[in-house]
FIDREN-421745 format. One line per 4 residues: number of its first residue (from 0); for each residue x, y, z of N, C-alpha, C, CB. Coordinates in pm, whole numbers, plus 50000, padded with zeros to 5 digits. Glycine has a CB too. Example, Ala and Ser with C-alpha at 12.3 -4.5 7.8 and 13.67 -1.06 7.14 Angstrom:
% FIDREN-421745
0> 51319/49431/50780/51230/49550/50780/51320/49670/50780/51131/49553/50905  51285/49775/50708/51367/49894/50714/51290/50003/50787/51408/49940/50572
//
This chain:
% FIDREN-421745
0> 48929/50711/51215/48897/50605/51120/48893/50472/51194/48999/50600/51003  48850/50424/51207/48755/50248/51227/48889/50170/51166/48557/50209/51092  48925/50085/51282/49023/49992/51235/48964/49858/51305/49186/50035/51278  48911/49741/51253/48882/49604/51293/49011/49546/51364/48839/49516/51166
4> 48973/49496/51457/49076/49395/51525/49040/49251/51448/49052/49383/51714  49163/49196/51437/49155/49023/51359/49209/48967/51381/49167/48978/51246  49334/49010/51476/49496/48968/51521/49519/48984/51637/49608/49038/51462  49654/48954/51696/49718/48923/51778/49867/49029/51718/49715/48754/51792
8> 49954/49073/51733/50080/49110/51649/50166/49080/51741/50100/49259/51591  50186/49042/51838/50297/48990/51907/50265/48852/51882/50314/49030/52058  50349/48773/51788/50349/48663/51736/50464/48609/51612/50223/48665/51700  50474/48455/51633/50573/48375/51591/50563/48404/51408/50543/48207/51653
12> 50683/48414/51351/50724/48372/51242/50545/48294/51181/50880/48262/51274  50584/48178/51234/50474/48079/51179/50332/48081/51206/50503/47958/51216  50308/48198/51311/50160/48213/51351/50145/48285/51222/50112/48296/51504  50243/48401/51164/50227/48520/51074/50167/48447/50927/50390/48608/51053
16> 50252/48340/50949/50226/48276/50765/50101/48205/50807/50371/48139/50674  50006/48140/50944/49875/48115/50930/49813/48241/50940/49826/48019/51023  49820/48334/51023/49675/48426/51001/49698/48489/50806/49678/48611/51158  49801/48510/50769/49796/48556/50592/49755/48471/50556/49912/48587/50497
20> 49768/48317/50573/49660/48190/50480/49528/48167/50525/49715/48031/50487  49459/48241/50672/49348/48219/50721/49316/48358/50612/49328/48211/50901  49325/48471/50686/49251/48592/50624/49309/48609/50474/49278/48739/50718  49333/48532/50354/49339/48576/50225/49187/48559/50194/49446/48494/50129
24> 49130/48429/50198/49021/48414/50103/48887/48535/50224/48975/48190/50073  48907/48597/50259/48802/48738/50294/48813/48836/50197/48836/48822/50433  48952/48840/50142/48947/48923/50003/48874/48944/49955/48989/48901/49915  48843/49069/49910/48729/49075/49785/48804/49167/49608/48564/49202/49874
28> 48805/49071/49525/48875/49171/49392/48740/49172/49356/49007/49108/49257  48704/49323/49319/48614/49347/49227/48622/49481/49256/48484/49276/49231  48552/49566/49096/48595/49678/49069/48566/49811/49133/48572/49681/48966  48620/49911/49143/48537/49982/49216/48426/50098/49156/48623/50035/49301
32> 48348/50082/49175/48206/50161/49144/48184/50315/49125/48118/50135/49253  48294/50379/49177/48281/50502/49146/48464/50559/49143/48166/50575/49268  48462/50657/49097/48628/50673/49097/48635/50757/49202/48708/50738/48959  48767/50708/49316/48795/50764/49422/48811/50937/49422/48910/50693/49459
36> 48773/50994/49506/48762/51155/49471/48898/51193/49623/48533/51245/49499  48874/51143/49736/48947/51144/49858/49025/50997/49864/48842/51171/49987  49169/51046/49870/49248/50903/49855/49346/50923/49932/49303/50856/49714  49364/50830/50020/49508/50827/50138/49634/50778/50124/49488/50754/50250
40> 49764/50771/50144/49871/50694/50057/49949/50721/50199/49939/50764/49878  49998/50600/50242/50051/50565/50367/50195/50496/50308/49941/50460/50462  50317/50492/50405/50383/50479/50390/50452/50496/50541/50393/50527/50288  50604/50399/50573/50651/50396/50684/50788/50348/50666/50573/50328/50767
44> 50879/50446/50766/51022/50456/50761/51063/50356/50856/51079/50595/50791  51192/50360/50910/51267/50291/50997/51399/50375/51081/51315/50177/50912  51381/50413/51218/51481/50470/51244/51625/50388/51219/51457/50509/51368  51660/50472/51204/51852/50447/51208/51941/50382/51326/51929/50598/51206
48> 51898/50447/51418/51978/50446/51601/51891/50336/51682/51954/50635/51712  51748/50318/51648/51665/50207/51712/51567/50146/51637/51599/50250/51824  51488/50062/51734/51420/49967/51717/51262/50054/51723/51461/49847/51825  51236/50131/51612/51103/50253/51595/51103/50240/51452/51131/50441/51653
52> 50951/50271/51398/50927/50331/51287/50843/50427/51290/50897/50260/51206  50850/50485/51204/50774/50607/51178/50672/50589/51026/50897/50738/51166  50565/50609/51101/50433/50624/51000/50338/50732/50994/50347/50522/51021  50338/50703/50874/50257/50861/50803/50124/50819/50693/50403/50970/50680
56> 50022/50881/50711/49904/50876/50607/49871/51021/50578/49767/50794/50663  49885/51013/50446/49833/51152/50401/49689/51150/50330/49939/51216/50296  49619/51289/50335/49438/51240/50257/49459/51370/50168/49239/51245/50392  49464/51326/50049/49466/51414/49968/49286/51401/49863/49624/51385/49887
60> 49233/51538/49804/49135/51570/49695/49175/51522/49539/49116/51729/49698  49161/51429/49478/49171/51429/49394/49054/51560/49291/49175/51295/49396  49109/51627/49141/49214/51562/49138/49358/51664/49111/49184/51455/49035  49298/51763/49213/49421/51887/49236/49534/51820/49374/49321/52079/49304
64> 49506/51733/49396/49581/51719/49514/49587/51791/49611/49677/51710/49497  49467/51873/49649/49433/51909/49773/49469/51845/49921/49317/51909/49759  49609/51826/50007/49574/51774/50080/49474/51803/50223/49664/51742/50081  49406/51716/50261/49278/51718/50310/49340/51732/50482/49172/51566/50255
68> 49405/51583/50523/49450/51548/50629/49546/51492/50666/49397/51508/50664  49661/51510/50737/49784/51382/50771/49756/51343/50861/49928/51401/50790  49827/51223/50904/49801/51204/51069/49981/51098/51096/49590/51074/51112  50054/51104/51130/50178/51034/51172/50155/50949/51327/50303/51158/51184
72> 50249/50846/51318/50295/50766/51446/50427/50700/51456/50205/50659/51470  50458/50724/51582/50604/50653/51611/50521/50526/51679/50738/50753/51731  50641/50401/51666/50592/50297/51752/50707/50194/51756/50454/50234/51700  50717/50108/51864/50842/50035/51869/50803/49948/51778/50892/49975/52002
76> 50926/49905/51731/50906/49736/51587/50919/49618/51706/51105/49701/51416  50800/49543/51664/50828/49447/51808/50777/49301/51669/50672/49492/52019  50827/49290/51549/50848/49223/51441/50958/49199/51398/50801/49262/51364  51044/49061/51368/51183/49096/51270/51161/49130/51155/51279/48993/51246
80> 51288/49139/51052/51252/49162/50912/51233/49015/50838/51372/49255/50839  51151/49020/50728/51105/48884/50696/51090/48927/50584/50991/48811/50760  51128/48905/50475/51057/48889/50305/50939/48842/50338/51130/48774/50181  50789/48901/50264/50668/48849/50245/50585/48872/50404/50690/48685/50190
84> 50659/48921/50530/50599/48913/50638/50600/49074/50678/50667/48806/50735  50633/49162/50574/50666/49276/50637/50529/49380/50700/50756/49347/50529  50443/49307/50643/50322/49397/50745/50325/49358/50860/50170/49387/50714  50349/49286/50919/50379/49240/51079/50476/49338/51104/50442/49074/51112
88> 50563/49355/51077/50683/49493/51120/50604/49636/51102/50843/49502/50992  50563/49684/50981/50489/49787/50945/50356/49842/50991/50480/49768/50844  50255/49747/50956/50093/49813/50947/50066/49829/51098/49956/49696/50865  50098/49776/51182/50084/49795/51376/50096/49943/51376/50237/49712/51501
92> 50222/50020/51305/50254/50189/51333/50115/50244/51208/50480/50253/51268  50131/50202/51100/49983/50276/51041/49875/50282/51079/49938/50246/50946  49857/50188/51146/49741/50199/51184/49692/50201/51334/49694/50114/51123  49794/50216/51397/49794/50433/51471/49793/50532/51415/49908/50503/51540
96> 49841/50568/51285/49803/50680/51215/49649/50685/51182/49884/50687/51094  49639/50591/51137/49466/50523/51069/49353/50565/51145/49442/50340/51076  49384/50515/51314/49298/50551/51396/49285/50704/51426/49323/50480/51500  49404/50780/51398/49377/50939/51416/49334/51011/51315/49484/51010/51453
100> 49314/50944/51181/49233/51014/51099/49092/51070/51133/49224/50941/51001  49049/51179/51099/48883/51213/51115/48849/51183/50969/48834/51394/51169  48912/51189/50882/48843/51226/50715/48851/51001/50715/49019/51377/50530  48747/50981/50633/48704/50876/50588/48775/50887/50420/48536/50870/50611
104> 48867/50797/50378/48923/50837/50229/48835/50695/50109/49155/50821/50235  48830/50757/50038/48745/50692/49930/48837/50535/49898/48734/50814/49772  48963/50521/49892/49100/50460/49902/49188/50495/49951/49150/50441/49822  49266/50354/49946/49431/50340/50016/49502/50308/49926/49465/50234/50129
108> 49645/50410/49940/49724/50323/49814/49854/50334/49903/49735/50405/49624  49879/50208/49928/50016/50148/50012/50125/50144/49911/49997/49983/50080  50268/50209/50041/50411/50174/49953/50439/50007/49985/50569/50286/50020  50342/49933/49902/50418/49797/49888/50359/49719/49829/50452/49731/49992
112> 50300/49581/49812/50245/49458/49748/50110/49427/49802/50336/49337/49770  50002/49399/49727/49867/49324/49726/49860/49236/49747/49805/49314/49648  49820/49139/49590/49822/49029/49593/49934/48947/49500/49702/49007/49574  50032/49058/49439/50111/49047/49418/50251/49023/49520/50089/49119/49353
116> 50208/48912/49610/50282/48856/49733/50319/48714/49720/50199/48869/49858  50405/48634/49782/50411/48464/49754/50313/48395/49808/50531/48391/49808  50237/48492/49879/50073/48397/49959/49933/48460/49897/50050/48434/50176  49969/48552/49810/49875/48650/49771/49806/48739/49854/49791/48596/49713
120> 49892/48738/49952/49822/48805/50056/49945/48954/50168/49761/48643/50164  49939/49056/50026/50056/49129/50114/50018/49277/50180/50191/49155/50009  50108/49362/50178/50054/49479/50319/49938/49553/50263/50185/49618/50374  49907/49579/50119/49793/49605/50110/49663/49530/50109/49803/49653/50035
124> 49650/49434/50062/49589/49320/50118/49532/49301/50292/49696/49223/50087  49614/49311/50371/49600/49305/50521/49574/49410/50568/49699/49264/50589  49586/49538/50518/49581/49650/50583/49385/49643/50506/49732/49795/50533  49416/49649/50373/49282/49717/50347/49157/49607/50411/49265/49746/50162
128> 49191/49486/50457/49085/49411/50502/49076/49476/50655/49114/49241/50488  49145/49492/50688/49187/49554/50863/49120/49710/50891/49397/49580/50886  49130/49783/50764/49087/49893/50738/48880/49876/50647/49236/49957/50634  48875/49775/50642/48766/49782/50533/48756/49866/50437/48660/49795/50575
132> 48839/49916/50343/48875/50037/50229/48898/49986/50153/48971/50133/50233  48868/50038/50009/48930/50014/49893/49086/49994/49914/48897/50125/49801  49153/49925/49868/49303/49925/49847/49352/49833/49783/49373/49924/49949  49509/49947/49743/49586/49894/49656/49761/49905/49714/49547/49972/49518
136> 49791/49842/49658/49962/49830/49621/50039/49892/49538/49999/49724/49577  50137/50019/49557/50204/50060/49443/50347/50039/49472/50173/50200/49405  50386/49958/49471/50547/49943/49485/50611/49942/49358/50592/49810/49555  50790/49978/49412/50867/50058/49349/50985/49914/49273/50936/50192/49475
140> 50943/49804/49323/51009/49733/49276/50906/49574/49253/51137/49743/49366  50977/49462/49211/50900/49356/49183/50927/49270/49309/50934/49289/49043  50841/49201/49347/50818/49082/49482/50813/48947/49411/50652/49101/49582  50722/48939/49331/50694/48828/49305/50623/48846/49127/50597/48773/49436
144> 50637/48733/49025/50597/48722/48891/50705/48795/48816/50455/48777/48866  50604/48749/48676/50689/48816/48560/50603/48892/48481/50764/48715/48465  50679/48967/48372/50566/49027/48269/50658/49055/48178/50467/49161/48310  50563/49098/48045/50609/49143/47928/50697/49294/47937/50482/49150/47841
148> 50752/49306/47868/50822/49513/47853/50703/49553/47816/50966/49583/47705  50708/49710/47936/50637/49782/47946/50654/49894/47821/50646/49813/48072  50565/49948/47756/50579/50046/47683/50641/50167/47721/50479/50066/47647  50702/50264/47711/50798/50378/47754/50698/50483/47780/50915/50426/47638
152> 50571/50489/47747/50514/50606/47820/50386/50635/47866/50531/50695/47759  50352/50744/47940/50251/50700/48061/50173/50663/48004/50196/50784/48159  50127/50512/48113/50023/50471/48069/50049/50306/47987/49974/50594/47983  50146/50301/47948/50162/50185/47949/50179/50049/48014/50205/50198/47914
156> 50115/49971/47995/50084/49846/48117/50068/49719/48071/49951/49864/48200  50180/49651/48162/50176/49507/48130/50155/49419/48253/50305/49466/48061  50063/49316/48211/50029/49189/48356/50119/49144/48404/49959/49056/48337  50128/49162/48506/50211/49080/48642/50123/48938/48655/50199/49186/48823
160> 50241/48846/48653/50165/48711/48662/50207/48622/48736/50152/48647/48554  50200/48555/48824/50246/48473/48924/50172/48306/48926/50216/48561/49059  50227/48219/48914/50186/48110/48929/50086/48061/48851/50163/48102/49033  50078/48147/48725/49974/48081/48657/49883/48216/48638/49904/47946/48744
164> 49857/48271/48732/49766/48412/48780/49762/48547/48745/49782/48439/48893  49721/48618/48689/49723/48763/48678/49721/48843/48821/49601/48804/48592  49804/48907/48884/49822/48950/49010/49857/49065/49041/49891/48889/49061  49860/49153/48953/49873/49301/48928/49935/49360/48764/49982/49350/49051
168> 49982/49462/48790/49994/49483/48711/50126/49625/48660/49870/49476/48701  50210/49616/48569/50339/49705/48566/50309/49819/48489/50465/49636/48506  50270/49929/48556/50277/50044/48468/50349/50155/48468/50186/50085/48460  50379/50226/48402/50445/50332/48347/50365/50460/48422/50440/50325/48176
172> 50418/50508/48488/50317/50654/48527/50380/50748/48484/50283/50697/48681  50487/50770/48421/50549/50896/48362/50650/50848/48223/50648/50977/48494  50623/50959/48154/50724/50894/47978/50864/50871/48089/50773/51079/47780  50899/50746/48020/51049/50704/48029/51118/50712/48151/51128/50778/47944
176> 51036/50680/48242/51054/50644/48392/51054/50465/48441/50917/50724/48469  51108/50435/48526/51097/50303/48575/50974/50314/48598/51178/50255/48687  50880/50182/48549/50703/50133/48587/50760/50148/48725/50613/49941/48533  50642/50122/48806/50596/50062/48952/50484/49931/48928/50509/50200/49052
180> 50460/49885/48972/50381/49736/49026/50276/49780/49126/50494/49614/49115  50177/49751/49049/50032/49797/49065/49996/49642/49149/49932/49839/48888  49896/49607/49277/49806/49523/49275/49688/49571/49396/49877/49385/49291  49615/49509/49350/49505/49536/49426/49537/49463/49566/49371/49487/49352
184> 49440/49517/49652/49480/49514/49821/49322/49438/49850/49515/49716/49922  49263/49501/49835/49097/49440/49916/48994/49566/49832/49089/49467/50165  48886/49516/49808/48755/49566/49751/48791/49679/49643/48655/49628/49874  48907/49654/49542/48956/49674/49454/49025/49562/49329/49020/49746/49512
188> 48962/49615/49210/49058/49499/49070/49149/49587/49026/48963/49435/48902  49227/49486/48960/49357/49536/48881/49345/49624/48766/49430/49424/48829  49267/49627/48731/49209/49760/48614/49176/49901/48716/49018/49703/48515  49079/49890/48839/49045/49969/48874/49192/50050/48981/48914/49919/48919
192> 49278/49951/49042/49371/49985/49098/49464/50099/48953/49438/49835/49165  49490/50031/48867/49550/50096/48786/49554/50222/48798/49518/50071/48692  49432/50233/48746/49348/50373/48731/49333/50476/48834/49216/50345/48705  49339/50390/48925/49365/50524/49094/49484/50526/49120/49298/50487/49269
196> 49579/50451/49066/49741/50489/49077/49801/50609/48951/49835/50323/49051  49733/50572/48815/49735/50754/48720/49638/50805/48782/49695/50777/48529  49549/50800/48812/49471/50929/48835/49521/51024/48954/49323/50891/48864  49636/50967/49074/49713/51028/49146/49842/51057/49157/49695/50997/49213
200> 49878/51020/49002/49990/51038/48982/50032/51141/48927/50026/50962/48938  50130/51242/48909/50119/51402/48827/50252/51409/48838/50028/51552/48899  50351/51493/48855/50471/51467/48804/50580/51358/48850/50519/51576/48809  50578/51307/48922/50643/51213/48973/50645/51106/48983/50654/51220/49036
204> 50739/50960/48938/50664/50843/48927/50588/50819/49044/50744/50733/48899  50579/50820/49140/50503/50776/49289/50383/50874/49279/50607/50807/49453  50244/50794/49324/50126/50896/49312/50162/50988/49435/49960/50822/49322  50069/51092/49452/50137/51206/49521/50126/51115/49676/50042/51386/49504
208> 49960/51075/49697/49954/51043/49845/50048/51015/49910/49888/50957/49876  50119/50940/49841/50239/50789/49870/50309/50898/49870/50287/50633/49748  50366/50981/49788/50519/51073/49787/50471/51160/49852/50596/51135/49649  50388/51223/49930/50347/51281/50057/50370/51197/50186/50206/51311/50047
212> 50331/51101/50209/50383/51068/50339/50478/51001/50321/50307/51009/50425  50579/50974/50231/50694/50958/50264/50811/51060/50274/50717/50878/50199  50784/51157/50268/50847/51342/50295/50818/51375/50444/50743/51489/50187  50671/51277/50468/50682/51309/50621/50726/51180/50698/50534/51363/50683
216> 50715/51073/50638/50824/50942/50762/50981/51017/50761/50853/50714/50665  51050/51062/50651/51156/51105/50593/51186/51228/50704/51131/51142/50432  51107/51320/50719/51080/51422/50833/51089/51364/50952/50949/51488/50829  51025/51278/50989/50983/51229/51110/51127/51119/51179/50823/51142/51073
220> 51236/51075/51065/51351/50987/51143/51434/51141/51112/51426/50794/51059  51471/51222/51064/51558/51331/51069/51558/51381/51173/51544/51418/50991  51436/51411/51264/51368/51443/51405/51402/51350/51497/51217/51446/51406  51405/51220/51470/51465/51167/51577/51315/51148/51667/51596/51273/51641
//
């Protein structure tokens, strides 16, 4: 898979917060045109004993969940930890996985934040511009905004709003489960993200892609 260079990743705190305020407005929200049939869901651990993470992309068939392809990478973290900067620590190891894909996936659905970020500009966001793919954000907790109570069962969804902004969105993927936080990443809207986060979702709150490669980062620090 085709990964664009745009960066530098050995770089300062403050270079990180200009290239996320240079590359936001390349974004593109708008909907997507056909419903994803091949969808990838990436995700990345942290060893225990060192300074490594471990990354995993899985390509699953919608909408049996066929998976298609994995591809994993170890790589040193040469990033600190930062609220709002964590694709600088992260997306460097995905996308070594990214590049060993052969299958081309219709979407990306990242374990983390869109544009539901404090710059509007978070790991799905950067990855899917880096990647040129549909993508989205499904994280397991809130970053940034507020919203109304979510209705108790699947399928219920309330706007995430930040600064004035509609910026994703909180839905319910299973009766009487904690929502997750939906936002779009790049050449995806918040309706259409929605909709590829149930349509890969089946028993478990996490769509499968995403709860597939995190069974294999999970695999991959147990290994050492």
């Amino acid at each position: 898979m085709h990964v664009h260079h745009l960066h530098s990743w050995r770089i300062s705190n403050r270079q990180a917060i200009a290239i996320q305020e240079s590359l936001r407005d390349r974004i593109r929200i708008q909907p997507l045109a056909h419903p994803p049939r091949v969808v990838a869901g990436a995700d990345v651990a942290y060893s225990r004993t060192d300074q490594k993470t471990y990354a995993a992309v899985v390509v699953v068939e919608l909408p049996f969940m066929k998976v298609v392809e994995a591809s994993q990478a170890i790589c040193d973290v040469t990033f600190p930890y930062i609220p709002g900067l964590l694709t600088f620590r992260e997306v460097p190891s995905l996308l070594v996985a990214f590049r060993r894909l052969r299958t081309q996936p219709d979407a990306v659905l990242f374990d983390g934040h869109g544009l539901a970020h404090p710059r509007r500009f978070g790991l799905a966001c950067h990855a899917g511009l880096l990647l040129n793919v549909p993508s989205a954000g499904c994280a397991k907790s809130r970053l940034v905004g507020d919203h109304a109570k979510v209705g108790t069962t699947r399928g219920a969804v309330a706007d995430l709003n930040w600064e004035g902004t509609k910026v994703g969105a909180v839905l319910r993927t299973r009766d009487g489960v904690k929502p997750v936080y939906v936002s779009p990443g790049h050449l995806i809207d918040i309706e259409s993200a929605v909709r590829l986060v149930l349509s890969a979702t089946t028993r478990y709150r996490i769509p499968e892609p995403i709860r597939l490669a995190h069974q294999m980062t999970m695999a991959m620090r147990r290994r050492g």
